[in-house]
C-alpha positions, 0 to 999 in steps of 0.5 A: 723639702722646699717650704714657700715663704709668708707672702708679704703684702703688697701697697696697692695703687689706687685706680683713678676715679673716672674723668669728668668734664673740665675744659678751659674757658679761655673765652671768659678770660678775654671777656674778662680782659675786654670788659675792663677795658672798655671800662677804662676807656669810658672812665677816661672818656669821660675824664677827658672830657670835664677836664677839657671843661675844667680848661675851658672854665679856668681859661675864662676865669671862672675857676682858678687852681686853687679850687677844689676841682683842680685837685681832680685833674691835678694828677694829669695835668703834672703828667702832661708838665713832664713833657709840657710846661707852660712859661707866661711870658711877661707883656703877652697874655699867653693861654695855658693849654696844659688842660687841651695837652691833657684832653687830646692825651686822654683822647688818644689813650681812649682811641688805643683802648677802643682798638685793643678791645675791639681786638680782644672781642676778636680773640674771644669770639675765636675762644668761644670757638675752640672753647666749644671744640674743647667742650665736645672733645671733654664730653667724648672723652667722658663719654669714652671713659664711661664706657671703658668703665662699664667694659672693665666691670664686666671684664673685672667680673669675667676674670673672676670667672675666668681661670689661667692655666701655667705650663711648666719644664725644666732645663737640667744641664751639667756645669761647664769644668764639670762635663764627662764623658758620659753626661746625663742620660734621658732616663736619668733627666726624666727621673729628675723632672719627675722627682722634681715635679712631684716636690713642686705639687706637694709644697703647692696649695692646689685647692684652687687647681681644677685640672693638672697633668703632663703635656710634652712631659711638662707640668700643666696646672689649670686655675680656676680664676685670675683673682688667684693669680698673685697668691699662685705666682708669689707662692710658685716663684719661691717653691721653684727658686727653693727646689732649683736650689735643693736639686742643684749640685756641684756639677748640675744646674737647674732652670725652670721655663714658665708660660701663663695662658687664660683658661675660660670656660669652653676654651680648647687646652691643647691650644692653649698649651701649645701656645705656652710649649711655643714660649716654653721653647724661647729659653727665657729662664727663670721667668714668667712669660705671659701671653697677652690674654693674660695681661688684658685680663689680669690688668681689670683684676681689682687688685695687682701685686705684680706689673707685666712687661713687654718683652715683645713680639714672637710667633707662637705658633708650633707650626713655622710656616703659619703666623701667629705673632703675639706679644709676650710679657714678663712679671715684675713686682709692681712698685 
C-alpha cells in the first residue's frame, strides 16, 4: 500500500515589518543649496569691496605689492591678468586697473549668485509643498498599513478557526493502443473509485477531519482549520501520486481531480461542495485548484509553505444560466 513521504521542511520568508513614516525632504536640500550660496555671495561682497580698497590704496601710493595685504587678493588679481594685463607705457603715467577689472568681476559673480538663490528659494518654497503632499500621503499610507495589519491578525485568528473542505474524483480511463471492444464498464469504475478511496482514507492521518463522506460519488473530507493546511496538501499530494501509480496498469490510467473550498463555521457544505464539483468538472488534473476563499484565507496563515497561482477566472456555478464568476488557483511550492 502507499506509504506518505517524510515532509521535508520548508524556509519560510519572513513577512515585512509594518512601513513607517519615511518622506524625502527635498526642501532641505534646496535650503541647504541656497544658504551656501548666499554665503559665497556675501564672502565675495565683501571681498569685492576691500579689494576695490586695496586698489584705491595702491593707486595713491599708500601701499605698494609687496605688502602683505596683496597676498590676499593676489589670487584674483592673477586671474583677472589671464584676460587683462596691465603694460606701463614709458613717458605716460598710466593707472593699473587691474584692482577696479577684479571688483566689477566680483560684482557681477555676486549679482549671478543673488539670482541663483533667489531661484532656489523658489524651488524650496515648491519643495516644502510637494514635501508636505509627500508627508500626508506616507502618513496615509501608515495609517493603511496599520490597519491592514490589525485586519490581518484578525483574519490570522479567523483562519485558525476556520477549516477548508477538499473534494476529490478520479478519472479512470484505458490507454489509447490498448482500448477493446468492451471497455471499462460503470460497476467496474465505481468498484475502483471505491477500492481506491478506501487505500486514500487509510494512509491519511484524519485526526484532523471533522466530517467525511461522498458527494456525487466523490470523496469529501471537511478540516477543522486552514493552519493544517500545508501538513494536508503535502501529505495527500504524495498518497495520491503513489496510489495513482499502484492502480495504474498497462492499459489504464488513472488521474485525480482536487478542489479546495473554506469551510467556517455555519457555512452551508452543499454549496460548498458544489462549488468544488463545479471545478472538479474543468479537468485540470493532477492539481490542486482553490478557490479564491481559500487563498485570502490561506495568505494571513503565519506560515505558507506553498504559493497559490492564478489560473483564472470561470463560472462556478452548476447552474449555466446563473453567474458566479470566480477566480481559481493552482498550488505551487513557494520558492
Amino acid at each position: 500500500m502507499a506509504n506518505a513521504s517524510v515532509r521535508q521542511k520548508t524556509t519560510i520568508k519572513k513577512r515585512p515589518n509594518s512601513a513607517t513614516v519615511k518622506t524625502k525632504q527635498t526642501a532641505k536640500t534646496f535650503r541647504v543649496l541656497k544658504n551656501t550660496i548666499k554665503a559665497i555671495q556675501v564672502f565675495l561682497g565683501f571681498y569685492g569691496s576691500a579689494n576695490l580698497l586695496f586698489w584705491l590704496a595702491y593707486t595713491a601710493k599708500i601701499v605698494n605689492l609687496e605688502a602683505g595685504w596683496y597676498l590676499v587678493f593676489k589670487p584674483a588679481w592673477s586671474i583677472v591678468n589671464i584676460f587683462y594685463t596691465y603694460k606701463p607705457v614709458e613717458g605716460k603715467d598710466d593707472t593699473d586697473f587691474t584692482g577696479v577689472v577684479c571688483a566689477i568681476c566680483l560684482i557681477v559673480i555676486t549679482v549671478i549668485l543673488k539670482s541663483v538663490s533667489e531661484y532656489l528659494a523658489e524651488l524650496e518654497e515648491q519643495a516644502k509643498i510637494e514635501d508636505a503632499k509627500r508627508l500626508e500621503r506616507a502618513k496615509k499610507r501608515a495609517l493603511a498599513v496599520k490597519k491592514t495589519n490589525i485586519k490581518t491578525k484578525a483574519n490570522v485568528k479567523k483562519s485558525s478557526e476556520s477549516g477548508f473542505v477538499f473534494l476529490l474524483d478520479i478519472d479512470i480511463k484505458q490507454v489509447s493502443g490498448f482500448i477493446q471492444e468492451e471497455g471499462l464498464s460503470p460497476e467496474e469504475v465505481a468498484k475502483m473509485k471505491t477500492k481506491f478511496f478506501t487505500s486514500l482514507l487509510q494512509n491519511l492521518n484524519l485526526n484532523q477531519v471533522v466530517q467525511k463522506g461522498y458527494y456525487k460519488k466523490k470523496l469529501f473530507l471537511v478540516y477543522k482549520s486552514v493552519s493544517y493546511f500545508d501538513d494536508f496538501i503535502f501529505y495527500t499530494r504524495e498518497t495520491l501520486n503513489s496510489l495513482s501509480k499502484e492502480f495504474t496498469r498497462p492499459t489504464i490510467r488513472i488521474d485525480f481531480l482536487v478542489g479546495v473550498n473554506t469551510m467556517g463555521v455555519g457555512d452551508d457544505i452543499r454549496a460548498k461542495l458544489d462549488v468544488l464539483d463545479t471545478i472538479n468538472k474543468l479537468s485540470l488534473k493532477n492539481e490542486f485548484i482553490c478557490t479564491q476563499a481559500l487563498r485570502d484565507m490561506y495568505e494571513c496563515t503565519p506560515k505558507q509553505s506553498y504559493r497559490l497561482v492564478s489560473k483564472g477566472v470561470y463560472n462556478l456555478s452548476k447552474n449555466l444560466n446563473v453567474s458566479n464568476n470566480q477566480e481559481i488557483f493552482l498550488l505551487r511550492e513557494a520558492r
